[in-house]
Structure formats: C-alpha cells, structure tokens
C-alpha positions, 0 to 999 in steps of 0.5 A, a space after each residue: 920759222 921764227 922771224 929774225 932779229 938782231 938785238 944790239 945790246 942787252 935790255 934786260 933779262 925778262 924782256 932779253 928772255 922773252 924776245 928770244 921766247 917769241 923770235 930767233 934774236 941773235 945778241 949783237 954785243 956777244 960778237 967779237 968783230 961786230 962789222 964782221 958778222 954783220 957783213 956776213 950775216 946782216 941780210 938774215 935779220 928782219 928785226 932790230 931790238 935797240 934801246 933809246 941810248 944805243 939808238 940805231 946808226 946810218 951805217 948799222 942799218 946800211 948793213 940790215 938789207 933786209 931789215 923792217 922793223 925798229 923797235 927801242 926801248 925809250 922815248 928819245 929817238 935822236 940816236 936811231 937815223 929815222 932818215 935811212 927808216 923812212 927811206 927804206 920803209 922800215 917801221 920804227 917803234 918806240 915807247 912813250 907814254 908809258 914813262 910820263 907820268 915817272 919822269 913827270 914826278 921826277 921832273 918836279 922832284 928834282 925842282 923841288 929838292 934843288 929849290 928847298 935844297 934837301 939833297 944838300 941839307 941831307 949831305 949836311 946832317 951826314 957831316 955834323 954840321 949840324 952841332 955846330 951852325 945852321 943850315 942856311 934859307 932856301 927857295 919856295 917853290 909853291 906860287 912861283 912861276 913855272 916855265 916849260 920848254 916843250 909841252 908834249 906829254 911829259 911837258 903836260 904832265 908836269 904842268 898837271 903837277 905845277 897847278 897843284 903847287 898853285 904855280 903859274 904856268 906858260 911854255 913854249 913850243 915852236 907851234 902852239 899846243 892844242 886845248 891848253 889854257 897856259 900861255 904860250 910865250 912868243 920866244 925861249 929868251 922870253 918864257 926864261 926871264 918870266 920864269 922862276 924854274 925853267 923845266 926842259 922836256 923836249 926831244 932831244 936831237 939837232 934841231 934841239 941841240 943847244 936850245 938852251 943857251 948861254 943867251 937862255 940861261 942869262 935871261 932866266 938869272 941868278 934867281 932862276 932854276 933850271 931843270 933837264 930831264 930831257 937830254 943833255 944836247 939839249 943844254 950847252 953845258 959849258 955855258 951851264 957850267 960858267 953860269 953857276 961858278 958865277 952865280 948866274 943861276 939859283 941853281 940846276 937840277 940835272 938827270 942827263 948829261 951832254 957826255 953821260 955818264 961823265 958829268 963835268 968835274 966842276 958840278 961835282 962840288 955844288 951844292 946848289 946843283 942835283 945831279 941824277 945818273 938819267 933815272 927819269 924813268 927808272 921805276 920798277 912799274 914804269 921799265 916794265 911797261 916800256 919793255 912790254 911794249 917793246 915786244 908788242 910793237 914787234 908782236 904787231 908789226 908781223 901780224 898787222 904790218 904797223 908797230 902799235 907806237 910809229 915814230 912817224 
C-alpha cells in the first residue's frame, strides 16, 4: 500500500506526476471546502508536500494527526510552524544547496545591472532616447566594497563571486562564520556604512523581520546599493521606499517583495531600482534539482526513518 500524502499546492507537472508515481497524493488545492476535507480526512495522510511559499500553518498541521513527514520545495522555511514539527516529532525536509550557486549569480547580477544600470539604459535604447541625448555615468562595481548580511552558503558564494571582481568583502552574522578570512563587523549599522553594496542572504522569518532598517539604510547612504535576494520581511520596505524618493540610497536591486507579488507603486518608476518577480532560483537546472530533492527527502524518510536534508 502506497503511503499517503497530502500536497498543498501544485509544484510542477514532472515533480506532481512523479510523487503521485511513488505515493497516493491527494491535491489539497482541488478541493472546494479545504477545512472540510481536512476535518474529514486529515488523519489519513502521513505526508505533506508543500513548497517554500505556501510553507505549511499551525492549524494545517493541527489537522494532520497523523502526519510525519514535511518535505517543500525551497530554502525558506519561515512559512512552515517548525514549532508544531518539532513538537510532534515530524521530520521536515527542505532543499538548500542545491539553489546557491543560481541565486549566487543572480545576487551578483542584480548588483551589477543596478550598479552600471544596464536594465535601465536598455529601457532607454528602446524609447529613442538614444538619437537625442546621452545616457548618463553609472557606478564601478569592481574594487568596491561588499557588505553581506548573512554568511551561510548563499552568503558564500557570493563572496566567492565578489573576490573575482577584486572587491573587499566583510559581513555580518549574529555568530562568527568558521574558516573564512573576511572580516566580520561587530554590528549591521556598521557593516552598512563600510559598504558600497549591502547584499541580504539571510533566512527570512521573525527573528529577521526588518533586520534591514530605516537606521540600516541611512548608514549605507546615498552612495551605497542595496540588494535583497532573501526575503521581503526582511527589509522595511516603507523605510526602503522613503529612502529612495529622497535620494538616500544609490539604488536597490530587489528579487522579493514584503507583500509579493504586489511591489510598491512608487518603485515602479525608478530607474535606479531593478525589480525581479523572486526569480533567484528560477533556472531550468536548478528546479530540477530542488524538485529531485523533494521526492528524495520523502523516498528516504520511509526507508531510513530521516529526510536526507532535516530543518533541525
């Protein structure tokens, strides 16, 4: 008998036809009265398939009594009540490494495109100005300084990145990271005002939520760039917003959002802003592993008893 699972949203046709392949999946979003089926039929599943946005609630998994296993697709686990899973004893599987080195070069690609202004020089070609005026001086980005908040994998690799731009790089972490030579400075305000670009790669979740302030953001100054390829809570995005109508920023490169996929209206018409619809690990070769991995994580625990990637 194949073990139950309940898959909260669709993730994608191969991984969707491969889980129903291997295990009885049930697609919670077909259902009508979501609570309804639930309160009928949450203690048949064992398994939940979620993905890094949809996460998975207190109350969802109130509702699993008899429920496992956790395993999303995504890094972030900041939607998913790892609370209630430790509790219970459920297992809960996620996919990192697999995205660093895609979100890595999106990281750096965002830094460069709103550094040298391509995106916006690009908007500028397409509407003729070009005939009629020059297109105005940008920011080097090699030898400038490289601030990160959060040196875990992704943080990693984009220092890996930065060296080959010949930048200097320091971060900052609430503990220091083990085996690297980069400086690590004694506070957030501090890493921001030594910096020329700010780079965000922490999880996001409450003990993030608004790390980057408006006392942030006035510390890395109007010279300074920031870019989020973390999570939007991560960022007060008011505070973001006042700073650039006022010119207290050089500029923002931004793959998430506090309230995705609504971006605030006054962003739209900056041109020393980029704006990406949370595309950091959106490659062809990238999903795939991620999705891979999900099954795996599943596959594992009901042989082994342990998800190849544990959230704690």
């Amino acid at each position: 008998m194949k073990h139950r699972l309940l898959q909260l949203v669709p993730l994608s046709p191969a991984l969707d036809t491969a889980l129903a392949a291997t295990y009885a999946v049930h697609p919670l979003w077909q259902e009508a009265d979501p609570e309804a089926f639930l309160a009928r039929q949450g203690a048949d599943f064992v398994g939940l398939a979620t993905s890094a946005p949809a996460g998975a609630s207190r109350e969802l998994i109130a509702a699993l009594p008899k429920l496992r296993v956790i395993s999303s697709r995504g890094i972030g686990l900041d939607k998913i009540d790892l609370d209630s899973a430790r509790q219970r004893g459920i297992q809960v599987g996620n996919t990192p490494g697999v995205l660093t080195d895609c979100v890595a070069d999106l990281a750096f690609g965002l830094l460069i495109d709103v550094a040298r202004g391509m995106t916006a020089a690009d908007r500028f070609v397409r509407a003729g100005r070009w005939q009629q005026e020059k297109f105005g001086l940008t920011a080097r980005v090699s030898g400038k300084r490289l601030g990160i908040v959060g040196l875990g994998q992704i943080g990693r690799a984009i220092a890996k990145r930065a060296v080959g731009f010949d930048m200097a790089v320091r971060y900052f972490n609430r503990t220091p990271a083990a085996d690297v030579a980069f400086v690590r400075e004694a506070s957030l305000e501090a890493l921001a005002q030594w910096a020329d670009f700010l780079v965000v790669a922490v999880a996001g979740g409450s003990a993030t939520h608004h790390l980057i302030s408006a006392a942030v953001l006035e510390a890395l100054g109007p010279e300074g760039f920031l870019i989020n390829i973390a999570r939007g809570s991560v960022v007060d995005e008011a505070a973001l917003v006042s700073s650039l109508l006022a010119g207290g920023l050089a500029g923002a490169g931004l793959d998430v959002f506090d309230l995705e996929p609504n971006v605030p209206p006054a962003l739209l018409s900056l041109d020393n802003v980029v704006l990406l619809p949370h595309i950091a690990s959106g490659t062809v070769d990238t999903r795939k592993a991620m999705e891979d991995l999900v099954l795996a994580n599943f596959n594992a625990f009901f042989v082994d008893g342990k998800v190849l990637t544990s959230a704690f």
